[in-house]
PAMAR-505342 format. One record per atom (N, C-alpha, C): residue number from 1; atom name; x negated, y, z negated. Coordinates in steps of 0.001 Angstrom, whole numbers, plus 524288, in hexadecimal, padded with zeros to 5 digits. Layout:
residues N
nudo,vofi,xx,yy,zz
NUM,CA,X,Y,Z
...
END
This chain:
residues 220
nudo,vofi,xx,yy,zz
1,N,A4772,EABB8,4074C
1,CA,A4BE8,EAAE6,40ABF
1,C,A4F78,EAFAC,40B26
2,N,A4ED3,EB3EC,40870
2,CA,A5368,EB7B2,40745
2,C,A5012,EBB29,40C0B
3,N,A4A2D,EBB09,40DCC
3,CA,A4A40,EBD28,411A2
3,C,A4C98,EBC08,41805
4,N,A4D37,EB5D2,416AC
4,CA,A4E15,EB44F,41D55
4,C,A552C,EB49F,41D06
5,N,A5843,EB5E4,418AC
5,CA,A5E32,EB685,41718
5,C,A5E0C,EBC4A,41950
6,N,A5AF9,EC181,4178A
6,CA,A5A62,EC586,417C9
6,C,A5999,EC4AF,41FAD
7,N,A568D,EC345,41FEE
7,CA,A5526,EC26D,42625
7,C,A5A7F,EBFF4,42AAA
8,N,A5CB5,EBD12,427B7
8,CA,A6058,EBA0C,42C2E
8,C,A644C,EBD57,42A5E
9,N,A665E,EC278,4273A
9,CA,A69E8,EC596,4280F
9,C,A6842,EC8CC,429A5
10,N,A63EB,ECCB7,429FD
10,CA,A62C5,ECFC6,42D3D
10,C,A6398,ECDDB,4325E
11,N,A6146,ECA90,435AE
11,CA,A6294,EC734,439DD
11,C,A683C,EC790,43C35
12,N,A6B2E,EC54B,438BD
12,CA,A6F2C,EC700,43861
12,C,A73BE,ECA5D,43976
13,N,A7126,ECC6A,436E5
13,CA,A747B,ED3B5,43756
13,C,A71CE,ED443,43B8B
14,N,A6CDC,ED514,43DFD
14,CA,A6CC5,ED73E,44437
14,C,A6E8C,ED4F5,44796
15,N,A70A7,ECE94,44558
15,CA,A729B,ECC91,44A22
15,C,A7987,ECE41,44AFC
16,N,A7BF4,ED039,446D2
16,CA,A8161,ED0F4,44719
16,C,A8037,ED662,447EB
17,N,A7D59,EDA0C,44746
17,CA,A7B75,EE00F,44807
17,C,A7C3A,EDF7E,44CCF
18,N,A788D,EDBE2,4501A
18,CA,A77F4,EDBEF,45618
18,C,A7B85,EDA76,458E4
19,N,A7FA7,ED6B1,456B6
19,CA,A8493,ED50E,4583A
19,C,A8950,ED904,459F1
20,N,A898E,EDD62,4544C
20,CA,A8D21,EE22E,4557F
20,C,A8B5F,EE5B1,458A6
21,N,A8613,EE69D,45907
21,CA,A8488,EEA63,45C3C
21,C,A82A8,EE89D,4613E
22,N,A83BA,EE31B,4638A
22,CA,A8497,EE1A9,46887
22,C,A7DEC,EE251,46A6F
23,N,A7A09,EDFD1,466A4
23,CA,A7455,EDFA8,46629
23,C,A7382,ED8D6,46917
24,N,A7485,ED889,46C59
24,CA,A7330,ED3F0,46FFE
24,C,A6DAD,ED036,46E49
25,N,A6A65,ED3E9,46F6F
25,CA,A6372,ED3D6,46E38
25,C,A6373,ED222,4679A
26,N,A656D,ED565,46654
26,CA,A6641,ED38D,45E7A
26,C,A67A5,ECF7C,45D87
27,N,A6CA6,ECDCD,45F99
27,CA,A6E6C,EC910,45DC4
27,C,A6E33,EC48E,45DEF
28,N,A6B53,EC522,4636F
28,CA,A6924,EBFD6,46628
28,C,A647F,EBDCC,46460
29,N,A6059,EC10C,461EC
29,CA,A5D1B,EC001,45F39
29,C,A5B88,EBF86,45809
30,N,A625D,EC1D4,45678
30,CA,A62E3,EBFE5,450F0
30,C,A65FF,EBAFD,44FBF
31,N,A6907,EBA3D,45235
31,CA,A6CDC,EB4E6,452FE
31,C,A6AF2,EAF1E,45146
32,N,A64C9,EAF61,4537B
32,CA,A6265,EAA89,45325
32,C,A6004,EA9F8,4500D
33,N,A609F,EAEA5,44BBA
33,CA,A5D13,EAE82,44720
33,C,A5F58,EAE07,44291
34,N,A629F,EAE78,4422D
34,CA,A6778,EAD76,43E38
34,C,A66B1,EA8E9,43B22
35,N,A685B,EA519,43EBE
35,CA,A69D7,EA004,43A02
35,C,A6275,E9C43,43A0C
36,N,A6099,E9E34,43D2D
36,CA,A59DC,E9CF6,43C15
36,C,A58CD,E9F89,43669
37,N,A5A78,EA3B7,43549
37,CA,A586E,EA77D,4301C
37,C,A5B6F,EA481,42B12
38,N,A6083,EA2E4,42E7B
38,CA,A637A,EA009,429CA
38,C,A605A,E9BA4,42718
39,N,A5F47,E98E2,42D29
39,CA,A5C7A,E92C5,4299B
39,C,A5902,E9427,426D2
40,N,A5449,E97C3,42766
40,CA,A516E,E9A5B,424D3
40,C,A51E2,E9B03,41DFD
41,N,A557E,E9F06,41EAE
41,CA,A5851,EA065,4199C
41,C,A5AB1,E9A9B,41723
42,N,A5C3E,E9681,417CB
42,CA,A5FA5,E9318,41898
42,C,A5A7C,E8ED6,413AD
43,N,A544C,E8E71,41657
43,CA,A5301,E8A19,41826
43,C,A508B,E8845,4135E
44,N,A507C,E8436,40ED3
44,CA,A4C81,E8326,40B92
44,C,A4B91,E7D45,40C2C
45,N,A4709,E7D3F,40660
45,CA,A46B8,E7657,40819
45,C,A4C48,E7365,40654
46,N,A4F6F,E7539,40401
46,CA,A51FF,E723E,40121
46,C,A57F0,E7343,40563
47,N,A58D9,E765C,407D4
47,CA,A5BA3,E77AB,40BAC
47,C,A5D90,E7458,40E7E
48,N,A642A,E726E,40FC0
48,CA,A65BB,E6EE3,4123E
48,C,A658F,E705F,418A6
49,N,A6335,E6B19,41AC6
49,CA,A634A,E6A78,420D9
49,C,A659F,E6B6C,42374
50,N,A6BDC,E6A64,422B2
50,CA,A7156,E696D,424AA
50,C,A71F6,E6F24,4262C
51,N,A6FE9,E73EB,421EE
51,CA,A7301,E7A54,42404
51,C,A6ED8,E7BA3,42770
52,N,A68B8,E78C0,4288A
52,CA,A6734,E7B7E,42AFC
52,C,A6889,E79F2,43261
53,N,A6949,E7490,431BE
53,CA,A6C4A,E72C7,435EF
53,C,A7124,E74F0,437E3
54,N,A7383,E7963,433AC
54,CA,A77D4,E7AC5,4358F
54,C,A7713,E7F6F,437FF
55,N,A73A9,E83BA,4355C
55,CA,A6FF7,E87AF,434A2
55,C,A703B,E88B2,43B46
56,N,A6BDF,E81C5,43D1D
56,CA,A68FB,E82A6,44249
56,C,A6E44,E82B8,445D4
57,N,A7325,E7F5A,444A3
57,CA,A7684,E7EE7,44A37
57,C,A78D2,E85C4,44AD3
58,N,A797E,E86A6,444E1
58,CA,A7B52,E8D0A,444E1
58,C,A7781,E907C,44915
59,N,A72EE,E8FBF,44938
59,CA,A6E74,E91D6,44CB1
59,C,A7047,E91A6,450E0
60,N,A71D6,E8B27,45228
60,CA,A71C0,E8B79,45A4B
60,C,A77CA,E8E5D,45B0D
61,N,A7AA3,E8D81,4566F
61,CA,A8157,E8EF0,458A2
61,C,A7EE5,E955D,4599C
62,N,A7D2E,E9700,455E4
62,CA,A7C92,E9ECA,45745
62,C,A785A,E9E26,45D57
63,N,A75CD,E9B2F,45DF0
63,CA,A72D3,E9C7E,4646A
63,C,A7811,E9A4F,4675B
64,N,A7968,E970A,466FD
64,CA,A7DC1,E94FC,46C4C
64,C,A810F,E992F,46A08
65,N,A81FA,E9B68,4681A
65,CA,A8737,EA09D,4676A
65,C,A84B2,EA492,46AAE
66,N,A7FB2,EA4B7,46A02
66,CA,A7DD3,EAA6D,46E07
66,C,A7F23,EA895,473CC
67,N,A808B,EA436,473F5
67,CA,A8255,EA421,47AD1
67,C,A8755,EA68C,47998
68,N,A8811,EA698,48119
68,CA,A8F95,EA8C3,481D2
68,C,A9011,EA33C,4855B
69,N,A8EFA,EA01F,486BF
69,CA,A91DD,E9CE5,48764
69,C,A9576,E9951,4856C
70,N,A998F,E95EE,48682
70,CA,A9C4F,E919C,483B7
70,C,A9987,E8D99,480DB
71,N,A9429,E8B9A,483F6
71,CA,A90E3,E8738,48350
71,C,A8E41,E886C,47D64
72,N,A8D00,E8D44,47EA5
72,CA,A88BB,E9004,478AD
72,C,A8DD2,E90A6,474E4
73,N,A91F5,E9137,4754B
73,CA,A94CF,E9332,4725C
73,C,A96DB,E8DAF,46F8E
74,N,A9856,E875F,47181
74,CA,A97FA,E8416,470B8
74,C,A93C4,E8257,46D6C
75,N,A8F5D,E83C6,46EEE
75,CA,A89F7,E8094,46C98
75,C,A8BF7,E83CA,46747
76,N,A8CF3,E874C,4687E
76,CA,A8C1D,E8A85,46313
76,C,A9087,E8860,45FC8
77,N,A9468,E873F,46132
77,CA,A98D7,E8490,45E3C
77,C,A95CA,E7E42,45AF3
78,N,A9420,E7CB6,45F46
78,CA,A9288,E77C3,45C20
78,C,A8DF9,E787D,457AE
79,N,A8A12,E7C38,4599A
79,CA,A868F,E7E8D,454E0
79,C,A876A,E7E92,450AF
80,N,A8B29,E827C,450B8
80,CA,A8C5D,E83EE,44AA4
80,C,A914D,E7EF7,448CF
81,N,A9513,E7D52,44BC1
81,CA,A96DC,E78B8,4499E
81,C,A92F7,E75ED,446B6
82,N,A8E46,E74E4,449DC
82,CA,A8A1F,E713B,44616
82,C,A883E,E7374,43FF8
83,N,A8900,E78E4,44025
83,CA,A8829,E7B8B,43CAA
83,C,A8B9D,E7A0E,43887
84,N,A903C,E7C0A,43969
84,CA,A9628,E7C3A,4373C
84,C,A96C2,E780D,43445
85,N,A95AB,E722E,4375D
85,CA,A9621,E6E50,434B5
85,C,A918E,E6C6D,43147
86,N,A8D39,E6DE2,4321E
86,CA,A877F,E6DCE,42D49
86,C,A89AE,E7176,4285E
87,N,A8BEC,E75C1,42ABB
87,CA,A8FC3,E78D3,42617
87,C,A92BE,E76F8,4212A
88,N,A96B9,E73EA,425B5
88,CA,A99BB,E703D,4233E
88,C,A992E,E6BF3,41E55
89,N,A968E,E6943,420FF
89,CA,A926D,E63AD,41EAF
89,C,A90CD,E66DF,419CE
90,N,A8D78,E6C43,418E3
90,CA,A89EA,E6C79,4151A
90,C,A8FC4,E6FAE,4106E
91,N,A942B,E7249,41208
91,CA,A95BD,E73A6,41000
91,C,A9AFD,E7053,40DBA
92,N,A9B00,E6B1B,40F9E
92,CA,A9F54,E679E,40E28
92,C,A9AE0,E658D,40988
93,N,A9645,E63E7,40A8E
93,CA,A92F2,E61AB,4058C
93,C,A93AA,E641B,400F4
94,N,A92B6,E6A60,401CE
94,CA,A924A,E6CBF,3FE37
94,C,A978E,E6BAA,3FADC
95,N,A9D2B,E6AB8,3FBA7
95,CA,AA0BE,E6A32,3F9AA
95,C,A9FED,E6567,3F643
96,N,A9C99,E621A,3F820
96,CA,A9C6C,E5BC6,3F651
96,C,AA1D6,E593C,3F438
97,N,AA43A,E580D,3F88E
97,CA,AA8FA,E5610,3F8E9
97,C,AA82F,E5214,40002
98,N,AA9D5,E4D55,3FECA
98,CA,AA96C,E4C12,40508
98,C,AAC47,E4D4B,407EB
99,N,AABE5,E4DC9,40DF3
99,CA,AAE37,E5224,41297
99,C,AB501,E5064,41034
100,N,AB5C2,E4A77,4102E
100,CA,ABA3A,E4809,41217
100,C,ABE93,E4B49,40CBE
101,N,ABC76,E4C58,407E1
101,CA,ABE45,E4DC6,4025B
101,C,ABDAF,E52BC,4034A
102,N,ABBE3,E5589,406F7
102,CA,ABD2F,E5BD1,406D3
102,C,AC47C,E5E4F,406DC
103,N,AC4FD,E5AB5,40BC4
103,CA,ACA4B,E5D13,40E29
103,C,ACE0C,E5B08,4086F
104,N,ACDCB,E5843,40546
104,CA,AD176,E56FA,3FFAE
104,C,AD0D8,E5985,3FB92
105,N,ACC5A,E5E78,3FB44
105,CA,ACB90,E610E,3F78E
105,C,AD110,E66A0,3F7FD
106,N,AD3B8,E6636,3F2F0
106,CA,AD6C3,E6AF6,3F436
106,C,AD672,E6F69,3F451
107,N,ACED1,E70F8,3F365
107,CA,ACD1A,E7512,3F51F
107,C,ACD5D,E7722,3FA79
108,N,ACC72,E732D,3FE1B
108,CA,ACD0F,E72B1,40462
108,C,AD118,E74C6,406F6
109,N,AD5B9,E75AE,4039A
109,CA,AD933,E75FF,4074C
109,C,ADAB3,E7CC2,40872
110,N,ADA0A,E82E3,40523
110,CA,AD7D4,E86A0,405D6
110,C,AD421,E8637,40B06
111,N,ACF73,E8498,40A43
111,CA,ACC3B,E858F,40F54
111,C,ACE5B,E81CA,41266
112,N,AD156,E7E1E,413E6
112,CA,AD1E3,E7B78,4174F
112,C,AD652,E7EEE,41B66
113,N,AD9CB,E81B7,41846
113,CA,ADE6A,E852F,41A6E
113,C,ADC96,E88B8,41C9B
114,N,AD845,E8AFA,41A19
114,CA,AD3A7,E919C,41B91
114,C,AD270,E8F49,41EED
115,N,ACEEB,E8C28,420C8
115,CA,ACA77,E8B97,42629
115,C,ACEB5,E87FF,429B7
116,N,AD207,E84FA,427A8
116,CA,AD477,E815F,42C94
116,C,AD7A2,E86A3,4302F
117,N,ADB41,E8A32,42C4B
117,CA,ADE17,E8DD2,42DE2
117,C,AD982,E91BC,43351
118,N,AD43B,E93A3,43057
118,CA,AD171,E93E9,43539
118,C,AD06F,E90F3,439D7
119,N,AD1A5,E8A4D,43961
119,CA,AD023,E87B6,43EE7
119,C,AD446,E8980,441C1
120,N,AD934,E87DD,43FB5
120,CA,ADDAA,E8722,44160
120,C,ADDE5,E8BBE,4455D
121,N,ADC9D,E92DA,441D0
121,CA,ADE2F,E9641,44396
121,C,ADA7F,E988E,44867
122,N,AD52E,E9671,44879
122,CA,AD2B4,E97C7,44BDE
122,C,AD394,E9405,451C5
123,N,AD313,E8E20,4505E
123,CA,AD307,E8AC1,455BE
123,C,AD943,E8D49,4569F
124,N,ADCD6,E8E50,45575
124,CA,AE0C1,E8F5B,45704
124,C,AE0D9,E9485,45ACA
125,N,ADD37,E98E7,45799
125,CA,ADD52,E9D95,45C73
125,C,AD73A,E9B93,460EA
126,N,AD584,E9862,45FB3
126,CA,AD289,E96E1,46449
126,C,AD26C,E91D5,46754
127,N,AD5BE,E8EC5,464CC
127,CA,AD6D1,E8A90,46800
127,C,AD732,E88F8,46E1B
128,N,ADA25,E8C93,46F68
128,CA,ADCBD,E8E9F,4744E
128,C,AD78B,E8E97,4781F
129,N,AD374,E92C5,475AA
129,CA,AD12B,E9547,4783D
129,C,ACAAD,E936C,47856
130,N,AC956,E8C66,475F9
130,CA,AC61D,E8B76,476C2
130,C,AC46F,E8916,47939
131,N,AC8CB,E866F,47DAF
131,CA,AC781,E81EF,481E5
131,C,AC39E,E7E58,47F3B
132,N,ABF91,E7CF1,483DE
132,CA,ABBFF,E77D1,482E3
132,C,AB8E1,E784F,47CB0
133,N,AB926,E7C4A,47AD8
133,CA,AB5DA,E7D0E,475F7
133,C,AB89F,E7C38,47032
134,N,ABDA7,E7BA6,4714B
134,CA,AC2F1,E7AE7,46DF1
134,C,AC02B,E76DC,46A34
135,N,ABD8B,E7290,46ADE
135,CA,ABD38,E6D09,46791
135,C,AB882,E70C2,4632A
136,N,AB398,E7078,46699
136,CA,AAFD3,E7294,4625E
136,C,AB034,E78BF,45EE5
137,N,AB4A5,E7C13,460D5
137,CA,AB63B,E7FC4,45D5C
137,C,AB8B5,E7F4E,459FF
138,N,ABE48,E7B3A,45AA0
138,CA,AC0C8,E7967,45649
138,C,ABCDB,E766E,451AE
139,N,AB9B3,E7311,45560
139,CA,AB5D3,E6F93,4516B
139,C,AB2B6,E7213,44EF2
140,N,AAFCB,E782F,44FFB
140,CA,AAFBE,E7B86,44A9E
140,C,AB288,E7D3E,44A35
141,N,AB5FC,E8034,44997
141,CA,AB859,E8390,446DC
141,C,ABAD0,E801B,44142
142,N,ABB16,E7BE5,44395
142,CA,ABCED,E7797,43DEB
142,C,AB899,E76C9,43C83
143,N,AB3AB,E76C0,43C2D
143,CA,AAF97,E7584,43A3C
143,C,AAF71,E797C,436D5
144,N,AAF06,E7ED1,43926
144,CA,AB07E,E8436,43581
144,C,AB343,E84BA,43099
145,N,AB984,E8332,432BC
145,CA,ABC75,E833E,42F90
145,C,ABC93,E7FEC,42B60
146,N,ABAAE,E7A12,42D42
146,CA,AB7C1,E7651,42769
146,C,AB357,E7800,423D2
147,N,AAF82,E7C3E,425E2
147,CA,AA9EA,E7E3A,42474
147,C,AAE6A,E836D,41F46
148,N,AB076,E854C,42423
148,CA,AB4E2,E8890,41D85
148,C,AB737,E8682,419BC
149,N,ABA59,E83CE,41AB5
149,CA,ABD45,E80B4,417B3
149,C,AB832,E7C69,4142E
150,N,AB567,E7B34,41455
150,CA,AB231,E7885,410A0
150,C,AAE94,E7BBD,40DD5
151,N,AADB6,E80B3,4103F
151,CA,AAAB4,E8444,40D68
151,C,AADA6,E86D7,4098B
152,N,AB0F4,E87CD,40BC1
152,CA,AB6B0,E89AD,407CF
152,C,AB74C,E8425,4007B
153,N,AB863,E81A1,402EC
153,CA,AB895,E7C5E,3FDFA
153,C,AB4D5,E7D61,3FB8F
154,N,AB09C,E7DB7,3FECF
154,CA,AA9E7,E7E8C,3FAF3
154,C,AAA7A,E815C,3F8A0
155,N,AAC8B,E85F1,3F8FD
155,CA,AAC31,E8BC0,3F71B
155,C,AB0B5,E89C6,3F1A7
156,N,AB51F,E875B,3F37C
156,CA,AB949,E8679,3EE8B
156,C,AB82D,E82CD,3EA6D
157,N,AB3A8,E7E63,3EC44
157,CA,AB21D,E7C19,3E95D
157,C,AAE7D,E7D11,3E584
158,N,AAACA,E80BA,3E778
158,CA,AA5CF,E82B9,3E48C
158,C,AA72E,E88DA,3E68F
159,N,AAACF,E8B81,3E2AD
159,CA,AA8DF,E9099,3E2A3
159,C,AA50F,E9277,3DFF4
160,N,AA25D,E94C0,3E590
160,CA,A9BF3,E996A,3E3BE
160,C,A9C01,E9D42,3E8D7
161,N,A99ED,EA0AB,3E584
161,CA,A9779,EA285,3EB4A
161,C,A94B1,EA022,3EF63
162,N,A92B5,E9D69,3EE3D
162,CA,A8FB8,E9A6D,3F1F0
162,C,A936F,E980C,3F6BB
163,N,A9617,E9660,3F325
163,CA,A9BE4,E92C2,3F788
163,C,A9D9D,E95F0,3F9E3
164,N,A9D89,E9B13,3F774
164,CA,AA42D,EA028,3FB8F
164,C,A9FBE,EA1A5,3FE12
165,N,A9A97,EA1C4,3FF01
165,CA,A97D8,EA4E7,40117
165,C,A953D,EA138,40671
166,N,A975E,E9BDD,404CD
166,CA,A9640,E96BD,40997
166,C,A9B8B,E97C1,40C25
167,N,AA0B8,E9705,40BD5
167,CA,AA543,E98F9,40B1C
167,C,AA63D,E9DBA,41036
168,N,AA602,EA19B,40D9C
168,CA,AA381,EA635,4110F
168,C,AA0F0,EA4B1,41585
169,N,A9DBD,EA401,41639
169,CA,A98C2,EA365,4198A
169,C,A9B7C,E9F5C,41DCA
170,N,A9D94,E9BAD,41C79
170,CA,AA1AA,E990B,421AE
170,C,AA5A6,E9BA9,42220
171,N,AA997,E9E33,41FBC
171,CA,AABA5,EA12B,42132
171,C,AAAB8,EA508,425F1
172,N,AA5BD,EA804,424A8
172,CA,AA432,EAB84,4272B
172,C,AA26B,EA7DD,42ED7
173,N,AA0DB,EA2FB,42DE7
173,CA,A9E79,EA02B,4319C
173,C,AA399,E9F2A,43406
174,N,AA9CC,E9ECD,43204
174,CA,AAD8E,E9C94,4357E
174,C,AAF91,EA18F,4385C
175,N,AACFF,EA58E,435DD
175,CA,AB0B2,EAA92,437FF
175,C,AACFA,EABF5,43C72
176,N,AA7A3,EAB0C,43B32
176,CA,AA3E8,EACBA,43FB2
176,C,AA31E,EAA65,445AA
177,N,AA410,EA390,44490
177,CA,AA565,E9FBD,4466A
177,C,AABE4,EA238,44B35
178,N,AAE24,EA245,446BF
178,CA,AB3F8,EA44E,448CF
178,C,AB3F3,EA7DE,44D98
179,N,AB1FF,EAC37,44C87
179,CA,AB0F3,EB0AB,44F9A
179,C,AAE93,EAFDC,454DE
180,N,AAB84,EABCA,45382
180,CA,AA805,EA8C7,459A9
180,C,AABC0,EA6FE,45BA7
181,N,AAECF,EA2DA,45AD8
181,CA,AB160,EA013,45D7B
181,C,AB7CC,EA4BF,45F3B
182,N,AB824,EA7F7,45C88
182,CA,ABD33,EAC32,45E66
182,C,ABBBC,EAF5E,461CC
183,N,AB630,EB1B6,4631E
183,CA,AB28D,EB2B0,4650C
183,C,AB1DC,EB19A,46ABD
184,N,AB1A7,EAD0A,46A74
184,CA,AB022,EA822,46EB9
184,C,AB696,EA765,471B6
185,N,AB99C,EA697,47004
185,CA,ABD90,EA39B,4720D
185,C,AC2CF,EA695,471BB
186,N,AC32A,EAA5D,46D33
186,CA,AC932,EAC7A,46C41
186,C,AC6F7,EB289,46EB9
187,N,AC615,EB4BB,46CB3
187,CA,AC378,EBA7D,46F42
187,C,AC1F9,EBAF0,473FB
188,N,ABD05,EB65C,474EC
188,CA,AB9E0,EB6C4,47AFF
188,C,AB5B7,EBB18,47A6F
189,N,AB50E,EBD20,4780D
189,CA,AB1E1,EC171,477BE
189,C,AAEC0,EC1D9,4706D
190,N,AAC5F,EC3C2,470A3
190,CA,AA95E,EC5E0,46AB0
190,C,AAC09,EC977,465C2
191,N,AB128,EC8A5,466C4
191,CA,AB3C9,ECB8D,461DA
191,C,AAF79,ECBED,45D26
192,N,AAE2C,EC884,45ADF
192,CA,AAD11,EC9CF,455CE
192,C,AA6E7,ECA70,45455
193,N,AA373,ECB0B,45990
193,CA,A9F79,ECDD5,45A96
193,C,A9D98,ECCBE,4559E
194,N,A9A2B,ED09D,45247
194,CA,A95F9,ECE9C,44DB9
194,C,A9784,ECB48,44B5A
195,N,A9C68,ECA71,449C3
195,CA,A9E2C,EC9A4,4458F
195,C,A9DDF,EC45A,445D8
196,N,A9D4A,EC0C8,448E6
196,CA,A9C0C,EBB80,448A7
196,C,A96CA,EBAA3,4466F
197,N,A91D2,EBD04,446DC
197,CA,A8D84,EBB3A,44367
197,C,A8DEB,EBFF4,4407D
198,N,A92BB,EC2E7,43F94
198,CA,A90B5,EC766,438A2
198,C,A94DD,EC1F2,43563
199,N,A97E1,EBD54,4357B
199,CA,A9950,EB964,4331D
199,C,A9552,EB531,4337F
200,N,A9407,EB364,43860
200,CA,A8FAE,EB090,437E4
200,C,A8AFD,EAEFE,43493
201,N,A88E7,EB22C,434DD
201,CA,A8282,EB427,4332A
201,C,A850A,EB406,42CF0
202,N,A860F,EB710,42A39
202,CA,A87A2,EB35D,424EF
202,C,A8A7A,EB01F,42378
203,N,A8E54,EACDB,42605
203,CA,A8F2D,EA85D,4266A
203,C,A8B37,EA588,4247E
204,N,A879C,EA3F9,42A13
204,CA,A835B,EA196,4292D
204,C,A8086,EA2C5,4256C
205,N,A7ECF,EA605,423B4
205,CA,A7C00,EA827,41D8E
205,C,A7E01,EA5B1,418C2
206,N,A81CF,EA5F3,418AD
206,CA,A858A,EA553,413D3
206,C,A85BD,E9F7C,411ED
207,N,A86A1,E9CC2,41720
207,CA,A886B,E9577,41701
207,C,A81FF,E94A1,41643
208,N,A7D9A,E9658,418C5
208,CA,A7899,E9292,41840
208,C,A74F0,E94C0,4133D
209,N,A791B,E9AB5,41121
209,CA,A7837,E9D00,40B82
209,C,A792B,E976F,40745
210,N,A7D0A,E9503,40890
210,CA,A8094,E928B,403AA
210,C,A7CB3,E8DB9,4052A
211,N,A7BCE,E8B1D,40A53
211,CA,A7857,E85AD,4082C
211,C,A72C8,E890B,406BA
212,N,A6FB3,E8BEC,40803
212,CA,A6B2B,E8E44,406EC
212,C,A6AE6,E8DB8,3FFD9
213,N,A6CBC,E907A,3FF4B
213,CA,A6E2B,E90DB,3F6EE
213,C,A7032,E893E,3F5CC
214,N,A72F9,E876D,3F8E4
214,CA,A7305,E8209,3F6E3
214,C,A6EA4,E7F66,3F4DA
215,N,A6BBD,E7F57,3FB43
215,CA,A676B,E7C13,3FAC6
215,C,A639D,E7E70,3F5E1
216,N,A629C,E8470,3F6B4
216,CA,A5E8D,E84A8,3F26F
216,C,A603F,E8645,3EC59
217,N,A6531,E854B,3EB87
217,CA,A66F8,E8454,3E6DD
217,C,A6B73,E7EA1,3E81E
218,N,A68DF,E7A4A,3E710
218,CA,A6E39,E76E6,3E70C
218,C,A70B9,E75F9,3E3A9
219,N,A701F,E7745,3DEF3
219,CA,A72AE,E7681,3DA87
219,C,A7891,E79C3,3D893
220,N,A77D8,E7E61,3DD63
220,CA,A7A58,E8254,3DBE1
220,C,A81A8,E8297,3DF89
END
């Protein structure tokens, strides 16, 4: 497996290579190879279902992102929402606490201030400016901001590396995430050019790193 890990960052890097250097032909044909290499890297017998289901919606959100239309740009919202929340689900388990007993832990309330302070501060500079798309942007970006804020608890509950390095890895997914949608709606234009899949692309590495080592160590 450390060859097809070795493989989906090379991949990788030519696809954010091709990104800065405005490689059209490059990118369009590394894009779709990405989170295929992931499941790959990802996949054993003992391997839970749930990330690879999340894995695949992550797949169609990056093809409906290669459109420029509103419609693709939508599909792609709901994609990775499907993602976001398979996210969710596997990383509230991991806490083993039920959903309703999260928000009473007084660990919660640190990340609840960190990621709410991000909803607040983002639908606020884009609110304005999302017309008909306003419902399902707010409806992630709180999906986001719950995916931090519970990864965060995880991380306070069970410090390891493992946790700051799951931790991280959404982090990196709200900022990459972020950039699309500031991108899309506050800018109008491509401000932040590579830099949405040089956060991306290990994002994704990092979060399907931490169930990958679960499944084939569960004890750990």
């Amino acid at each position: 497996m450390k060859r097809v890990a070795y493989l989906f960052w090379i991949i990788g890097i030519l696809h954010v290579f091709g990104q800065y250097t405005n490689q059209e032909l490059l990118t369009t044909y590394t894009k779709p190879l990405i989170i295929p290499l992931l499941a790959v890297f990802y996949y054993n017998k003992q391997a839970g279902k749930l990330f690879l289901i999340a894995l695949g919606c992550s797949w169609l959100g990056d093809l409906f992102l290669m459109g420029e239309s509103r419609l693709f740009f939508l599909l792609g919202i709901f994609s990775f929402w499907g993602a976001q929340l398979c996210y969710l689900y596997l990383i509230v388990k991991e806490i083993q606490l039920p959903f309703k007993k999260l928000f009473l832990s007084k660990e919660i309330l640190l990340p609840l201030i960190l990621f709410g302070s991000y909803f607040v501060g983002t639908m606020s500079l884009l609110g304005t400016k999302l017309g008909m798309l306003s419902f399902p942007v707010s409806g992630y970006a709180l999906t986001l901001a719950t995916i931090g804020a519970v990864s965060m608890l995880l991380w306070r509950k069970k410090k390891s590396s493992k946790t700051l390095a799951l931790l991280f890895g959404v982090v990196l997914f709200i900022v990459s995430d972020s950039m699309i949608a500031f991108n899309t709606f506050y800018f109008q234009e491509n401000i932040f050019g590579f830099w949405i899949m040089a956060t991306y692309i290990p994002a994704q590495f990092l979060i399907c790193n931490y169930f990958r080592k679960k499944y084939l160590n569960p004890n750990t």
